[in-house]
C-alpha positions in Angstrom: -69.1 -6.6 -92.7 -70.4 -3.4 -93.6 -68.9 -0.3 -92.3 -71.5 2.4 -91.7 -70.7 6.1 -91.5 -74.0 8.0 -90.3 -75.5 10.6 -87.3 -79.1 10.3 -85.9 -80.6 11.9 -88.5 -83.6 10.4 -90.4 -81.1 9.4 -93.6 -79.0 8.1 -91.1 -81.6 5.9 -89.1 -83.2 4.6 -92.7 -79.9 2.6 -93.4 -79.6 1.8 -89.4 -82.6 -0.3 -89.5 -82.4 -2.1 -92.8 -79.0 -3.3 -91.3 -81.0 -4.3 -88.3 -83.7 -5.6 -90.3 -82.2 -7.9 -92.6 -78.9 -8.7 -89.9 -76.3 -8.2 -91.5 -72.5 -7.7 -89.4 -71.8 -3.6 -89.2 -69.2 -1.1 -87.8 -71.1 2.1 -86.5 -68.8 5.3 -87.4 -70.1 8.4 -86.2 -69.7 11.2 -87.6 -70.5 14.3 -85.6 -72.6 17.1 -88.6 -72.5 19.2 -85.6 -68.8 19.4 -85.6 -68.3 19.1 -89.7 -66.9 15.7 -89.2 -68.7 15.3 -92.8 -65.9 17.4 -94.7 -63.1 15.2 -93.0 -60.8 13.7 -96.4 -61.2 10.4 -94.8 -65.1 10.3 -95.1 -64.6 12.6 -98.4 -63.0 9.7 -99.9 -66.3 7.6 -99.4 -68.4 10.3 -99.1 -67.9 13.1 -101.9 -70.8 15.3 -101.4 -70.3 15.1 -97.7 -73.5 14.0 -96.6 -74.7 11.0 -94.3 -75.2 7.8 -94.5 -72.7 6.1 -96.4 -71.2 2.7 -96.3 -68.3 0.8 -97.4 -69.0 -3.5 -98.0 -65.8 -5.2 -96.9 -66.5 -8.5 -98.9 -66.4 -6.0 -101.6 -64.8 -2.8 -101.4 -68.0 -1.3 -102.9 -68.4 2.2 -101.0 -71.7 4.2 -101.0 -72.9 7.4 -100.4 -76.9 8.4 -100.5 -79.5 6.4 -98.2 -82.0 5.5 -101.1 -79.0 3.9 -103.1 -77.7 2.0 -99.9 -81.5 0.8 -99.0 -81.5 -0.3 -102.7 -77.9 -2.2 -102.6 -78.8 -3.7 -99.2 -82.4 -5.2 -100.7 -80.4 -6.3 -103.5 -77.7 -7.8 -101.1 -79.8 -9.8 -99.3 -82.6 -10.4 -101.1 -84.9 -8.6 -98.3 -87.6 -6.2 -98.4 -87.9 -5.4 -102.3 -89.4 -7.6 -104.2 -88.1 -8.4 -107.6 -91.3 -8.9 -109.8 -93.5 -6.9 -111.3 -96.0 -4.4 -110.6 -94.6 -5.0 -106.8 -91.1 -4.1 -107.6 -91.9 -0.9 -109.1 -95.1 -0.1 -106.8 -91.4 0.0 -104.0 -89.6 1.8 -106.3 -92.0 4.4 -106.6 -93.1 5.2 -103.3 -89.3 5.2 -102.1 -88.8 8.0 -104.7 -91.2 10.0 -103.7 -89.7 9.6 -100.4 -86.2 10.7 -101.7 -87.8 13.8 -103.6 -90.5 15.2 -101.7 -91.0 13.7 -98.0 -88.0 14.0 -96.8 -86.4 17.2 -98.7 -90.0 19.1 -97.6 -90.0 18.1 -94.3 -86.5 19.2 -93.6 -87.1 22.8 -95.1 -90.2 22.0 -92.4 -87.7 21.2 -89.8 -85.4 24.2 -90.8 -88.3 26.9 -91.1 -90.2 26.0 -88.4 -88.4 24.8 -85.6 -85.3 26.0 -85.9 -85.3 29.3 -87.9 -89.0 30.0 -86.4 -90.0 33.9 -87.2 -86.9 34.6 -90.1 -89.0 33.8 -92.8 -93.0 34.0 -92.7 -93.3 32.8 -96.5 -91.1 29.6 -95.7 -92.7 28.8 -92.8 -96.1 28.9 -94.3 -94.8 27.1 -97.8 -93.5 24.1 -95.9 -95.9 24.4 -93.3 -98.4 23.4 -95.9 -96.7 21.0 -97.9 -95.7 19.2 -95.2 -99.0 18.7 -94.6 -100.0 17.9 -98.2 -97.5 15.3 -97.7 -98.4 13.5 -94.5 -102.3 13.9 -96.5 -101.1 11.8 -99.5 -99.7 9.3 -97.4 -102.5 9.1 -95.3 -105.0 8.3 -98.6 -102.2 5.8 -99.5 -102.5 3.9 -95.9 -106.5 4.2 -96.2 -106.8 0.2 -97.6 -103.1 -1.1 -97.3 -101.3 -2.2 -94.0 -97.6 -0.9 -95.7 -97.0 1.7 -98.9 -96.6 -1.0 -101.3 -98.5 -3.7 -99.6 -95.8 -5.6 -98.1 -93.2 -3.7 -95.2 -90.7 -2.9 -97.5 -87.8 0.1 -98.0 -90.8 1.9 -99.2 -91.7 2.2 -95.6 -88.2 2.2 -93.8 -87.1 4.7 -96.0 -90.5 7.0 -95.0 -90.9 6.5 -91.4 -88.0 7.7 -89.5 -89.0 11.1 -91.6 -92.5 10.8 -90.3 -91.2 10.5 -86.8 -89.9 14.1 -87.1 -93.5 15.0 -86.3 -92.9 16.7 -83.5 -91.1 19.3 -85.3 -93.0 19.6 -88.4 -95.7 21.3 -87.3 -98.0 18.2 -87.9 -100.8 17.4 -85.5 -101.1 13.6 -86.1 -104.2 13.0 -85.2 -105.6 14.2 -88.4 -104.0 11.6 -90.0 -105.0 8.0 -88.5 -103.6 6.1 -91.1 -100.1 7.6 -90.9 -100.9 7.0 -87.3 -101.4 3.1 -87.1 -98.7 2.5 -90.0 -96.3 4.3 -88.0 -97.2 2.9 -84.9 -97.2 -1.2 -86.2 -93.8 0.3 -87.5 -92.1 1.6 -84.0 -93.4 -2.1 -82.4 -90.4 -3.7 -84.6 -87.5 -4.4 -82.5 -85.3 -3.5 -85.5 -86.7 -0.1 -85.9 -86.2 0.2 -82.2 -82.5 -0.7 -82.6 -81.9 0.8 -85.6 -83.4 4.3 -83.5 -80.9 4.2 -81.2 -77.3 4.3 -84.0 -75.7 6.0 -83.2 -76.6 6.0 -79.2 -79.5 8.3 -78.0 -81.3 9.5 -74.8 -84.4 10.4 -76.3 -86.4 7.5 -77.6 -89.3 6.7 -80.7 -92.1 9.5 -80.2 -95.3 8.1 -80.3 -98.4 10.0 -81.4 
């Protein structure tokens, strides 16, 4: 059984759909950001920088904070959705680090320029305005001549898309990117990305450009 500590955030909904993706038994424990439920001891004591997901293995003990590292232990767990030779092992590897460092830190200073912050900071707003798009661009030349990042539907790709389905707020007219826009459609069809979506439980549902 894994125990799962997240919120519906992107970070949050990566982990949620590997778990749904490869099946494995899990406790949902939400905890409210919106309420700094994060700095609680209990979830300190699993959690140290106080940051969602984490997850605690109970055939284990093994706790873990940080949603690459958990998408990493759960491949490695199961045996599901990173292959282990090479170049395909490292062609995963590499495109879920440049999720970890660039999509998903830029497009949050997107999110928190942009949409929520909108007219505090004109240089922000323009910085990650254009990076964000400079991101979306790169992976759009990526998904020019391969179904999935690194060939195969890997954590490449759950790790990427729940990021990309912050569109909305981002600034990004998808339309100029049809590539992102058929990966990321062929994604939402899964039924385990549509569970995974909806942990913890949400009204709004999977936008769809």
């Amino acid at each position: 059984m894994i125990e799962f500590y997240t919120w519906g955030t992107p970070n949050g909904q990566k982990v949620s759909i590997m778990l749904e993706e490869v099946g494995l038994p899990y406790t949902v424990h939400s905890v409210n950001i919106l309420k700094d439920e994060q700095f609680d001891p209990v979830f300190l004591a699993i959690s140290p920088n106080n940051k969602i997901p984490a997850i605690v293995d109970t055939e284990n003990d093994l706790s873990l904070m940080e949603s690459g590292a958990i998408l990493l232990y759960l491949a490695e767990k199961t045996g599901k959705f990173w292959p282990q030779e090479s170049p395909a092992k490292w062609e995963v590897m590499q495109w879920l680090m440049w999720q970890m460092g660039g999509f998903g830190p830029m497009l949050g200073q997107a999110h928190h320029f942009l949409h929520y912050n909108p007219g505090k900071a004109e240089y922000a707003e323009v910085r990650y305005g254009k990076e964000a798009q400079r991101l979306w661009g790169v992976l759009d030349k990526r998904l020019a001549d391969r179904p999935y990042v690194a060939g195969d539907y890997s954590i490449a790709d759950i790790s990427i898309w729940p990021w990309a389905a912050r569109y909305p707020i981002q600034g990004i007219e998808p339309q100029n990117y049809p590539n992102v826009v058929r990966w990321y459609q062929e994604i939402a069809k899964r039924p385990a990305v549509q569970r995974g979506w909806n942990v913890p439980e949400r009204e709004d549902g999977i936008p769809m450009p």
